[in-house]
N, C-alpha and C positions, 0 to 999 in steps of 0.2 A: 814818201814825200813829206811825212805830216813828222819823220824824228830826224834822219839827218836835212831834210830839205829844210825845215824850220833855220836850222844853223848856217845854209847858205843862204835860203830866201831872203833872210835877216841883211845879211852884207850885202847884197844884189839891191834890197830896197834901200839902203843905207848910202851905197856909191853911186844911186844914180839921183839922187836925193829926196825917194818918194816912203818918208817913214810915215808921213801923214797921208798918203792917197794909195793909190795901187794901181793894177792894170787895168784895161776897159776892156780888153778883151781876150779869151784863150780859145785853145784848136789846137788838139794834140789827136795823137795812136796812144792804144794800150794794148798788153795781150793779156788775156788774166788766165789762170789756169780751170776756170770753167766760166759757163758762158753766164753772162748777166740777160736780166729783161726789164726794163722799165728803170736801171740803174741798180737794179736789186740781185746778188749771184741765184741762179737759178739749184743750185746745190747746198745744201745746208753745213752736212760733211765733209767739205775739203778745203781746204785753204782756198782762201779767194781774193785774197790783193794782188793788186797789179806786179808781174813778175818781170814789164818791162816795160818804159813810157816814154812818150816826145811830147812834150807840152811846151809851144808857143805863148807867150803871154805879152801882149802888148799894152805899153804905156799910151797915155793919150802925146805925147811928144814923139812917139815914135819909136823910142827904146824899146828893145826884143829882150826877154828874158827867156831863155830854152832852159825847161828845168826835163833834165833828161837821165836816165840811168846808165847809160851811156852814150859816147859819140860814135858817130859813122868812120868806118875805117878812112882814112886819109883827108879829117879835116880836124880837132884836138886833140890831142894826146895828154891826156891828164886825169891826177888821183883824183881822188874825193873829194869835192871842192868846187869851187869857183871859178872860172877861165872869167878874166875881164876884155872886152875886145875894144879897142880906140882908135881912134884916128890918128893918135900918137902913139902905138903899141899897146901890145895885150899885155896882162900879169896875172899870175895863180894865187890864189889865196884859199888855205883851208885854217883849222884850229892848229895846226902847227908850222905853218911855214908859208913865207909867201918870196914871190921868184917872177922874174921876166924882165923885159927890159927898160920898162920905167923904176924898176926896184934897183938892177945895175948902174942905172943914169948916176941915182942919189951918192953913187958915189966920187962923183966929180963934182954933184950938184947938190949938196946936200941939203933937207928942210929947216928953216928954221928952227932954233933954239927952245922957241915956246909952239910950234907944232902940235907936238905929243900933249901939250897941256892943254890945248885949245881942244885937241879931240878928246879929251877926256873930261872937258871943262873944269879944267883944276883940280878935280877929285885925286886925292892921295892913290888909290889903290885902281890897279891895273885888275885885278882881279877879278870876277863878278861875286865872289861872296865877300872879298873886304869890302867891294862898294858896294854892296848891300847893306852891311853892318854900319858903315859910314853913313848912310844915306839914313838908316834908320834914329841915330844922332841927330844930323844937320835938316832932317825933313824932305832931302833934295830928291827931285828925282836920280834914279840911279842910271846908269851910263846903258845899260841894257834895260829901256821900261818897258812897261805894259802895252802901251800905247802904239807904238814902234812894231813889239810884237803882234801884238794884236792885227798888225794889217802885214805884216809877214805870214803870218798862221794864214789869213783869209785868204789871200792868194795860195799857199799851200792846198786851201779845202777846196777853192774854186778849179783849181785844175785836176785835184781827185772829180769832185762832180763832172767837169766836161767829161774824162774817159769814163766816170762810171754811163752816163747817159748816153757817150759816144757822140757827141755833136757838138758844136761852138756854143759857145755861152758869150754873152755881152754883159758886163757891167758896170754900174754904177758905183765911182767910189765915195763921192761923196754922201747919196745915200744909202748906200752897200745892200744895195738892193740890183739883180737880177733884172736888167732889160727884154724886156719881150717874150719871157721864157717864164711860164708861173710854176709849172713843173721844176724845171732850176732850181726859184726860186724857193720851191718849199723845201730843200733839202737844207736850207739854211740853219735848221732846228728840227729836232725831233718833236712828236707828238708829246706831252707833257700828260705822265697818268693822274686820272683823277684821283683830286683829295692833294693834290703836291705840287700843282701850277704856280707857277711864279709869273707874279702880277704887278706893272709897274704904276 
């Protein structure tokens, strides 16, 4: 969840247009290959990530985000990636190829001329390392920021914690903090060894 799912959580937070907040709530299954207790694997020796998950993540507008390792036989059929679903049709998007029938429309309907510039907001480079190197010139943010990231990744870590815990989690996006759950809450950071605390 936390290497490829960063890569779709990112596009899912980006098209429903929550790079600045996230979900208020998740509730998913996990199976892990040995048993957990208090979120912690109870075996030290064996691999112990989730080897299969269904995580609901709900936006405060209502949007569902299913971050799952795979779907139930006879409802999407799709690679690695993103299934978008609408009220005007679904479309797939992964790092290589995106497909469906709003992507077919464009071609009777095509976008805009300056589209493609609008969503890259004018930066030269499609790339993420030219607009990196670009951005470290012009000072701009870059088309992929931290910030954006930053609350992709957090949903990433909030719905490993719900299956590690096994129970819903509520949250708070704009104080990114853990409602009703203090347990939850402290998996947000590790214990810090003394003598190497960072202190704001």
């Amino acid at each position: 969840m936390t290497d490829w799912g960063a890569h779709h959580v990112d596009i899912a937070h980006w098209a429903v247009g929550a790079d600045e907040t996230g979900p208020v709530s998740f509730e998913g299954t996990a199976d892990f290959p040995v048993a957990y207790e208090d979120g912690y694997p109870t075996a030290d020796d064996q691999y112990n990530t989730a080897t299969s998950f269904n995580i609901k993540c709900k936006f405060e507008n209502g949007v569902e985000l299913v971050i799952a390792d795979k779907i139930k036989e006879g409802e999407f059929n799709f690679d690695n990636g993103l299934q978008i679903i609408g009220d005007k049709g679904n479309f797939f998007v992964n790092r290589s190829k995106i497909e469906g029938k709003p992507v077919l429309e464009l071609n009777d309907n095509p976008l805009p001329e300056d589209a493609i510039a609008k969503v890259y907001k004018g930066k030269k480079h499609g790339d993420h390392m030219g607009n990196f190197f670009e951005c470290i010139k012009t000072r701009e943010q870059p088309i992929s920021d931290v910030f954006s990231h930053h609350r992709a990744m957090t949903t990433c870590h909030l719905a490993n914690i719900c299956i590690r815990l096994g129970r819903p989690i509520k949250w708070d996006p704009m104080n990114e903090q853990v409602v009703g759950d203090e347990e939850a809450n402290r998996w947000q950071k590790r214990e810090q060894r003394k003598g190497f605390e960072i202190t704001v």
